[in-house]
C-alpha positions in Angstrom: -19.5 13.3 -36.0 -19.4 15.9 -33.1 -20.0 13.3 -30.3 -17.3 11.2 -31.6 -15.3 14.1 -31.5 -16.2 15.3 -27.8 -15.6 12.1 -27.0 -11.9 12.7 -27.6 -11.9 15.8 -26.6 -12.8 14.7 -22.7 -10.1 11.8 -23.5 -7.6 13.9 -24.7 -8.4 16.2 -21.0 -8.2 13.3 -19.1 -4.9 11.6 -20.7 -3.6 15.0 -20.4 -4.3 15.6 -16.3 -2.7 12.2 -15.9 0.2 12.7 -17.8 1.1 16.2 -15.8 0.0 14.5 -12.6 2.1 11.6 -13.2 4.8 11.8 -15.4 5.3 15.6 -16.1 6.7 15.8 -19.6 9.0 18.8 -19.7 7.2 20.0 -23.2 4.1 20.4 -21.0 5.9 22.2 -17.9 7.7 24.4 -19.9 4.4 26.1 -21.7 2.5 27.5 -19.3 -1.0 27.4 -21.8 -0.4 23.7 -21.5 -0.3 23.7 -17.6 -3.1 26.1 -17.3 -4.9 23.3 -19.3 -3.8 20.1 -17.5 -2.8 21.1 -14.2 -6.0 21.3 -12.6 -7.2 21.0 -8.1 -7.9 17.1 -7.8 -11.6 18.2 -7.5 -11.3 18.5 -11.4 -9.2 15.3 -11.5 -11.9 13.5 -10.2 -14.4 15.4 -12.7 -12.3 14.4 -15.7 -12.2 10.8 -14.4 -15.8 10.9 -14.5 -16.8 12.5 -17.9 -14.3 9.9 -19.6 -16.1 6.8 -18.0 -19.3 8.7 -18.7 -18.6 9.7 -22.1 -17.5 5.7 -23.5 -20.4 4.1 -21.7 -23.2 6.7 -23.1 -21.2 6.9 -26.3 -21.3 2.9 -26.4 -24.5 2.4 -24.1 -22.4 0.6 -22.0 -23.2 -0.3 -18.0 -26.2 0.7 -16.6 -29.2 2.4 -18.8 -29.4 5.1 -15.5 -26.1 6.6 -16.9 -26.7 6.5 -20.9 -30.5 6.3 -21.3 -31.9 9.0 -23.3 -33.0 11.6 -20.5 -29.4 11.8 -18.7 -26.2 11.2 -20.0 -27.5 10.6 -24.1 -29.4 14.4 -23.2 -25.5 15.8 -22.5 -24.1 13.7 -24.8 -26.0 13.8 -28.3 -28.1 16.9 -27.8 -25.9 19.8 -25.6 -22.2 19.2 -26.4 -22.3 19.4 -29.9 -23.9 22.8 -29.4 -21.2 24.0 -26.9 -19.1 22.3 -29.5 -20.2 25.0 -31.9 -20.8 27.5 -29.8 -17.0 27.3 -28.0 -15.3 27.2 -31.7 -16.8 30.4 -33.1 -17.0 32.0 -30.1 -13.9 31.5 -28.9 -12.3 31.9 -32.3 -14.6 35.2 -32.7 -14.1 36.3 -29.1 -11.2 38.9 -29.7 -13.3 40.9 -32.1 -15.2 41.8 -28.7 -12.1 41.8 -26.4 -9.3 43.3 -28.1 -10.4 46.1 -30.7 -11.7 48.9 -28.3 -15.5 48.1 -28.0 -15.6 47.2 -24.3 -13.4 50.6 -23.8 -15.7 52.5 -25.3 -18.8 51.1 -23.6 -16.6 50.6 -20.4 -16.6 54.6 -20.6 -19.9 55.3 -21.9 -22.1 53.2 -19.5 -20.0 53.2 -16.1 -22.9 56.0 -14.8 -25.4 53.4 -15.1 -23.8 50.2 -14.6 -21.9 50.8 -11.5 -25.4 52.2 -9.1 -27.8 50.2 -10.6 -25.8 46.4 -11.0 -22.5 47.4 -9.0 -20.5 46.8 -12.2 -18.0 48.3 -14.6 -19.7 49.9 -17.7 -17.6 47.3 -20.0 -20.1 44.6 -18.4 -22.9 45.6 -20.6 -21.2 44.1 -23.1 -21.0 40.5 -21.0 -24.9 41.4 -20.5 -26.4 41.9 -24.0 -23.9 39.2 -25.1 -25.8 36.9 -22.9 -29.3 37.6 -23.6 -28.7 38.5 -27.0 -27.1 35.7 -27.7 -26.2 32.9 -25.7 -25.5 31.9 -21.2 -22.9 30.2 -22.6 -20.8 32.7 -24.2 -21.7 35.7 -21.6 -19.6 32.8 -18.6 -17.1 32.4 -21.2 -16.2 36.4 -21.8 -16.3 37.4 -18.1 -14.0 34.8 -17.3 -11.7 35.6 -20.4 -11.7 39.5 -18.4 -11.3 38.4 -15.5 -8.0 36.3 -16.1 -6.8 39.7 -17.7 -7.4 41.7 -14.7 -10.7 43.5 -15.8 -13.1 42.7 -13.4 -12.5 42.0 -9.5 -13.5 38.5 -8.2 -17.0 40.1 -6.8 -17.6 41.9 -10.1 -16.8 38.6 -12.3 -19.0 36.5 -9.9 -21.8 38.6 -10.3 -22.0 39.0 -14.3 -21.3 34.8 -14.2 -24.4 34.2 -12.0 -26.6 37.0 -12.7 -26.4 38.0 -16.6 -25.7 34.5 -18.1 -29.0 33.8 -19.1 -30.5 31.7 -21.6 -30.9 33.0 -25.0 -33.9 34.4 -26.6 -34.4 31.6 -29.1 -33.9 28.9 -26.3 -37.1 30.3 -24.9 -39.0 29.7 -27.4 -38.1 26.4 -26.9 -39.4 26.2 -23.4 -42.2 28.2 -24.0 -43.3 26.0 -26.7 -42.8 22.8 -25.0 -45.4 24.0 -22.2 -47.8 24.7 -25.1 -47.8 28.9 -24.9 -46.1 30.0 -28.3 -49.2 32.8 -28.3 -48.0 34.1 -24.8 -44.2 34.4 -26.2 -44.0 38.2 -25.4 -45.5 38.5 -22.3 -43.4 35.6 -21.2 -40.3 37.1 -22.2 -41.0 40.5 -21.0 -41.9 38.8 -18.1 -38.4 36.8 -17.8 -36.4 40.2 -18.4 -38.5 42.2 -15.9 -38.0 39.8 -12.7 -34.6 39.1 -14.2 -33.3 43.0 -14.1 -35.1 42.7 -10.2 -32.4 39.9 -9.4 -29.6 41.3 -10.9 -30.1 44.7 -9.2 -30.6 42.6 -5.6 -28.4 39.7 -5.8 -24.6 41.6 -6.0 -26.2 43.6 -2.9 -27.2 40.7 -0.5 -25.1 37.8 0.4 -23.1 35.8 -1.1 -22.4 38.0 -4.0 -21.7 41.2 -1.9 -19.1 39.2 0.6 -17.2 38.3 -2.8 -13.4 40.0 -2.3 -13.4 43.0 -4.6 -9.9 42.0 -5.6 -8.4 41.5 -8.6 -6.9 37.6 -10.2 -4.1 39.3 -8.6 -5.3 40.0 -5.7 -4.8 43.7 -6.1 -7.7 45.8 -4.4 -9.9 47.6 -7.2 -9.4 51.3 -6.6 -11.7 52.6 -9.5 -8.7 54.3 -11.0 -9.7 52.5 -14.3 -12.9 54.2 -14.6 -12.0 57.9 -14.1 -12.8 60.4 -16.9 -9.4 62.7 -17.3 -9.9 66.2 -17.2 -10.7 68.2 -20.4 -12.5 64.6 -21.7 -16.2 63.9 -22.0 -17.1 60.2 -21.8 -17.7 59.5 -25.4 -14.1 61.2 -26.1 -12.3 59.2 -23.7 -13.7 56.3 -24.4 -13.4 56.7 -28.5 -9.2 57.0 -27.3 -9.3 54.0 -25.0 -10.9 52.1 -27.8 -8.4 53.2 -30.5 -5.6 52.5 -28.5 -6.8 48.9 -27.9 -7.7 48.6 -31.4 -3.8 50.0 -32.3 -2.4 47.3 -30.3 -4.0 44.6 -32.4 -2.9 44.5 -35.5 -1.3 41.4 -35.8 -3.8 38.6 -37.7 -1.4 35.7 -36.3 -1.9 36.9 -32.6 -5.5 36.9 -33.4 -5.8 33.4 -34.6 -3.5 32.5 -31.9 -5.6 34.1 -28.8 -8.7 32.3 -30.6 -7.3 28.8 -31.1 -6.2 29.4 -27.3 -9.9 29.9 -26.3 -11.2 28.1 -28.3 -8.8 24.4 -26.9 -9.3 25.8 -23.3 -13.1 25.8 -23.5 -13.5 22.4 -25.1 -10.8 20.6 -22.9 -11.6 22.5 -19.1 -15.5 22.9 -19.9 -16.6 19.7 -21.7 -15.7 17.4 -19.0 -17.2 19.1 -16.6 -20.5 19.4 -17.9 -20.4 15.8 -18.7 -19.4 14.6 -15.2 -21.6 17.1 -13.2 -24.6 17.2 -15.8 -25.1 13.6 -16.2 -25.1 13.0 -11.9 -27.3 15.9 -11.9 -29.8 14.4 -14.7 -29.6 11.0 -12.6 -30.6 12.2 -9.2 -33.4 14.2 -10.9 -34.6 11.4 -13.3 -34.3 8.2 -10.7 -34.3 9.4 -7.2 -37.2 11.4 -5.2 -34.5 13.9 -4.4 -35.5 16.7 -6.3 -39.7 16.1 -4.9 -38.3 16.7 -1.4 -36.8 19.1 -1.7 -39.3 21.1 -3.8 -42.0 20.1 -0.7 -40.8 23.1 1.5 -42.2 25.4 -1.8 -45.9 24.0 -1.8 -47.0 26.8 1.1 -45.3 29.6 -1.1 -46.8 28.2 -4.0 -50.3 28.0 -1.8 -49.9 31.3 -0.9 -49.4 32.7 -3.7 -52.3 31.5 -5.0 -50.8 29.0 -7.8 -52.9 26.1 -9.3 -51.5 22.8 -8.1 -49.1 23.8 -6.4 -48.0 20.5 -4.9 -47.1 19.3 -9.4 -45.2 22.5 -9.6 -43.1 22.2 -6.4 -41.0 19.9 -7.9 -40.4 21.7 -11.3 -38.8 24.5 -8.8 -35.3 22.5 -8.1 -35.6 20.3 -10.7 -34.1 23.1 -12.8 -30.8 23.3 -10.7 -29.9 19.6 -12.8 -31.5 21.1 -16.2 -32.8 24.0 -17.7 -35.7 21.8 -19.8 -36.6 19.5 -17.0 -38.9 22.1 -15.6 -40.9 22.7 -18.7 -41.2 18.7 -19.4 -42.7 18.4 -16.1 -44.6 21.3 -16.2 -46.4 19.7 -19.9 -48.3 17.6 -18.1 -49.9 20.4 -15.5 -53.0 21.6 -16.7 -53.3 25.3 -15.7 -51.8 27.8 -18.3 -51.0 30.0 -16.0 -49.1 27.4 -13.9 -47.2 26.4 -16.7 -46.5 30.1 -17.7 -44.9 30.6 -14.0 -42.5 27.5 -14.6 -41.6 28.6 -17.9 -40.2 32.0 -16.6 -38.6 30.9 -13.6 -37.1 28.0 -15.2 -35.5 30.3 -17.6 -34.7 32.8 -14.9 -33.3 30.4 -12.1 -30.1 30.2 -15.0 -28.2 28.6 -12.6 -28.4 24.7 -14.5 -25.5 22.4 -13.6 -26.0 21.3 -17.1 -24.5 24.1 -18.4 -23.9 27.4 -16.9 -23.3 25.7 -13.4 -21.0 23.2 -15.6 -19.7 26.1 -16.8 -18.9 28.5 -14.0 -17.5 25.7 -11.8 -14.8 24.8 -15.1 -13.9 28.6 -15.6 -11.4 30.7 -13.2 -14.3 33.0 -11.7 -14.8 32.2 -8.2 -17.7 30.7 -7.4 -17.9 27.2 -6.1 -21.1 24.5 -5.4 -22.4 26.3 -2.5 -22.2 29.8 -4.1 -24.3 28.4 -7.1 -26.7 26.3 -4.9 -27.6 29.7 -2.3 -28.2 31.8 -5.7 -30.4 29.5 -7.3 -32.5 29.2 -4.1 -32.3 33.4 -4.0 -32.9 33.8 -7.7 -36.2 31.5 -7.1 -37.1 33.6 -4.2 -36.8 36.7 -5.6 -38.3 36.2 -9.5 -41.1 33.6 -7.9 -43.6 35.9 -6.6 -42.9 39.0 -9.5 -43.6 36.5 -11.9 -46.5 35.2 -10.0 -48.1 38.5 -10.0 -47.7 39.3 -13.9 -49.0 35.4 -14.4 -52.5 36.9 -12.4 -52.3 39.8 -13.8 -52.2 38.3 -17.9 -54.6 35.0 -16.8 
């Protein structure tokens, strides 16, 4: 039943937008959730308009088999909306356990030393971080976003944890790994993927366009660090221990908390759903019926040469396919005989984890500030910069 449902979810977005566009009921300008929800820039106008048309004719197989067949929009449609279906209503529903009970005080006091020289972020980030790999992309995009509309992380800080810690989960590389026939090779793969991924997250928020990010709040108060400082007469553990019980004092009403999670929970389905739809099944198009994504992989076949990578000109293409989809990659790359060729799409596949699929779908339909060209420059950097470590461990195990 969950298609049918997300079916009416991108309805209900879309009737909604038009309704506040149009006729602006005074229930819906009077609650400002209800604006937040509906009153969106016409570039998300246009992506609701979309995902609705999208959403009947795959739902109905309606129009042309480009848009609903069953490696595009049916993909989006049947296999990775009911899971953000599932994944939005417990985690947004579970998502002030982490948030408002004193956990990311604590941390945010505990691990500031190390997170703030080594990934130019607040210490309450490592929380966003292991949610991510721990767990799910998905949920890491949605919690930075939650803290950065309540004035926790700057602009640069919240663009940074979107595109540089919201990787794919651990059991969703087993997936990929498995589709490119390499279950025995699991943990060198995934120490592999966490190695060249810790590389890019130290150098991304330190090169362009990540470090030219305003380090302004929502806002647009300048962060002065004041909220990391250690009082005198406190060591880190204390402070943050009184931070946390504070927060956790403040939170003590169960109706708020079901309230705040219901709240995440409609915002995520209604302003992310149609925008994976729309952007996700144009994506899957180009990349299934168009050359596209072979020409522009073309420029990576001397890389590939030079590195020293077994045909190189079948795994160009696997490199920007993954921009449209996280799995592309590893479909293609089933068919490529070298193991260690398919090993090296594997990892960077899963380390690219900029897929307009899903996280891109995602970041684009949060508030963090990052737009097309931000997430097109960083997947090109992130495949520069994990290409060649992976590449050498690939040599190295083969």
């Amino acid at each position: 039943m969950i298609p049918t449902i997300m079916v009416a979810i991108i309805f209900i977005a879309f009737i909604g937008t038009l309704l506040v566009k149009t006729v602006r009921p005074l229930f819906m300008s009077r609650s400002s959730f209800l604006t937040a929800l509906f009153d969106v820039p016409v570039i998300w106008v246009i992506a609701r308009v979309l995902a609705v048309i999208f959403s009947i004719m795959v739902f109905f197989k309606l129009g042309p088999e480009a848009i609903w067949s069953e490696n595009t929009g049916a993909i989006l449609m049947f296999d990775l909306l009911p899971v953000l279906f599932c994944v939005f209503f417990f985690a947004g529903l579970l998502l002030p356990l982490l948030l408002n009970f004193g956990l990311l005080e604590l941390f945010g006091a505990l691990l500031t030393k190390f997170m703030r020289p080594v990934f130019k972020l607040p210490g309450r980030s490592a929380i966003d971080a292991l949610a991510s790999w721990l767990g799910d992309g998905t949920i890491g995009v949605l919690l930075t976003s939650k803290q950065y509309e309540d004035g926790y992380y700057t602009k640069r800080e919240a663009a940074i944890i979107g595109t540089t810690f919201s990787v794919v989960s651990i059991t969703f590389s087993i997936v990929i790994i498995k589709q490119v026939g390499l279950e025995s090779y699991f943990v060198p793969y995934y120490l592999t993927v966490t190695l060249s991924g810790m590389i890019a997250a130290i150098v991304l928020p330190r090169i362009w366009p990540l470090a030219n990010k305003p380090n302004t709040f929502i806002n647009e108060k300048v962060d002065d660090n004041t909220m990391e400082l250690i009082p005198d007469g406190y060591s880190r553990f204390e402070y943050g221990m009184e931070q946390a019980q504070l927060q956790a004092r403040r939170s003590r009403s169960v109706s708020k908390f079901l309230q705040d999670g219901v709240k995440n929970i409609l915002d995520m389905w209604i302003g992310v759903a149609p925008i994976v739809m729309a952007i996700g099944t144009v994506a899957l198009i180009i990349a299934e019926y168009t050359p596209i994504f072979q020409w522009l992989g073309l420029p990576f076949i001397p890389l590939l040469e030079l590195l020293r990578i077994p045909e190189a000109q079948a795994a160009s293409q696997t490199l920007i396919v993954g921009f449209a989809d996280m799995f592309l990659p590893s479909i293609l790359a089933a068919g490529i005989e070298s193991e260690m060729t398919r090993f090296i799409i594997a990892a960077v596949s899963v380390t690219q984890l900029i897929y307009m699929s899903e996280v891109g779908g995602l970041l684009l339909g949060s508030k963090i500030p990052v737009g097309m060209k931000d997430l097109i420059i960083l997947f090109l950097l992130r495949t520069l910069i994990t290409l060649p470590i992976i590449t050498l461990v690939a040599h190295i195990i083969f």
